[in-house]
C-alpha positions as CSV (number, residue, x, y, z in Angstrom):
1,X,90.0,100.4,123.4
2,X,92.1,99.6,120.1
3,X,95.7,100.5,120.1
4,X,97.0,102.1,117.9
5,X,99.3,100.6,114.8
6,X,102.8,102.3,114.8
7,X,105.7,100.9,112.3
8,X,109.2,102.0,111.7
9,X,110.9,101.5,108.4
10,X,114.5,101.5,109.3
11,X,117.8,100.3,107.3
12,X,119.7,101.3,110.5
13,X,121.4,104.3,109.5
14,X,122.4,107.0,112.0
15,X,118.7,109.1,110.6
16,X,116.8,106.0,111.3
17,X,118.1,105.5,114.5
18,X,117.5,108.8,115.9
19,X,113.7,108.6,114.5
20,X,113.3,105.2,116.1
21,X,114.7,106.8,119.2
22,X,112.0,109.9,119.1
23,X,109.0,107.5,118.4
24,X,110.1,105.0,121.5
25,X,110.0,108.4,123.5
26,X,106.6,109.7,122.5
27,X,104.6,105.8,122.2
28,X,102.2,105.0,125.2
29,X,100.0,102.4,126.9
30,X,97.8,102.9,124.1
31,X,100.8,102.7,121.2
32,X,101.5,99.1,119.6
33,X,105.2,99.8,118.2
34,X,106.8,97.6,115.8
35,X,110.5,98.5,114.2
36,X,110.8,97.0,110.9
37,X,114.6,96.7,109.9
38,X,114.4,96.1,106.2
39,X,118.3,95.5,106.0
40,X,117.1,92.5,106.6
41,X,115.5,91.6,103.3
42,X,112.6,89.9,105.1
43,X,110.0,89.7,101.9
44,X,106.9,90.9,103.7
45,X,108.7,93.6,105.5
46,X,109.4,94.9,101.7
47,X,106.1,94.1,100.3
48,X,104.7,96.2,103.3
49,X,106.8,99.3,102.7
50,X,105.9,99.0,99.0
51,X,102.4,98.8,100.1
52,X,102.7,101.8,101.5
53,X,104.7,103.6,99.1
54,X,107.7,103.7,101.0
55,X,110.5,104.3,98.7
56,X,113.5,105.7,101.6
57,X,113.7,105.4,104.8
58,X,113.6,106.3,108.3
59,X,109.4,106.2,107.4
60,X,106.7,106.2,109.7
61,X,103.3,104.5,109.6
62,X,100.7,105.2,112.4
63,X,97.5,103.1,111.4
64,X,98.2,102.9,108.1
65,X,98.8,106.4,106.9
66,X,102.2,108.1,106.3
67,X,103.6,109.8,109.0
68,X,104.4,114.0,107.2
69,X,108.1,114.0,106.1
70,X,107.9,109.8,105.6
71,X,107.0,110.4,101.6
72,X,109.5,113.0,100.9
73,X,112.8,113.7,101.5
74,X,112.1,115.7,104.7
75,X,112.9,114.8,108.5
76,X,110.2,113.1,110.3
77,X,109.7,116.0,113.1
78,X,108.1,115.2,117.0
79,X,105.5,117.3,116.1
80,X,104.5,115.3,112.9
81,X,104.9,112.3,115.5
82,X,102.3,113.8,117.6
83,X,100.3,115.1,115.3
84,X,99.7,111.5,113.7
85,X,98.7,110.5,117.6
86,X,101.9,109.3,118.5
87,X,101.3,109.3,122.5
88,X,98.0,110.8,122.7
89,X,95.5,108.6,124.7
């Protein structure tokens, strides 16, 4: 079985801490999780966000597609977590 792809686009703010907190609840055995601090101005890191039209952050990306509330200026919810398969084996 594949796992599944979940990314964090955090600048470390307060918001973006309590989303990464809420997806490190909710990932499983079957989650590969990887927190992307673009603070850090790592080029790639950038050029992925941009990739996937990430223009604020906290965003979430769960096998390539948006998490709902990443692309607009709404919260990223738990249910929107699950929904995107967030902890579902």
């Amino acid at each position: 079985m594949s796992k599944r792809k979940v990314e964090v686009f955090t600048a470390g703010c307060p918001l973006c801490e309590e989303t990464v907190r809420m997806v490190r609840e909710l990932v499983c055995e079957c989650c590969e999780l990887e927190i992307i601090d673009l603070n850090k101005g790592c080029r790639s890191c950038l050029g992925k966000a941009s990739s996937y039209g990430i223009h604020h952050v906290p965003a979430v990306v769960v096998d390539g597609k948006l998490v709902e509330g990443s692309s607009e200026q709404k919260p990223i919810t738990r249910e929107a977590l699950i929904a995107a398969g967030i902890g579902q084996c």
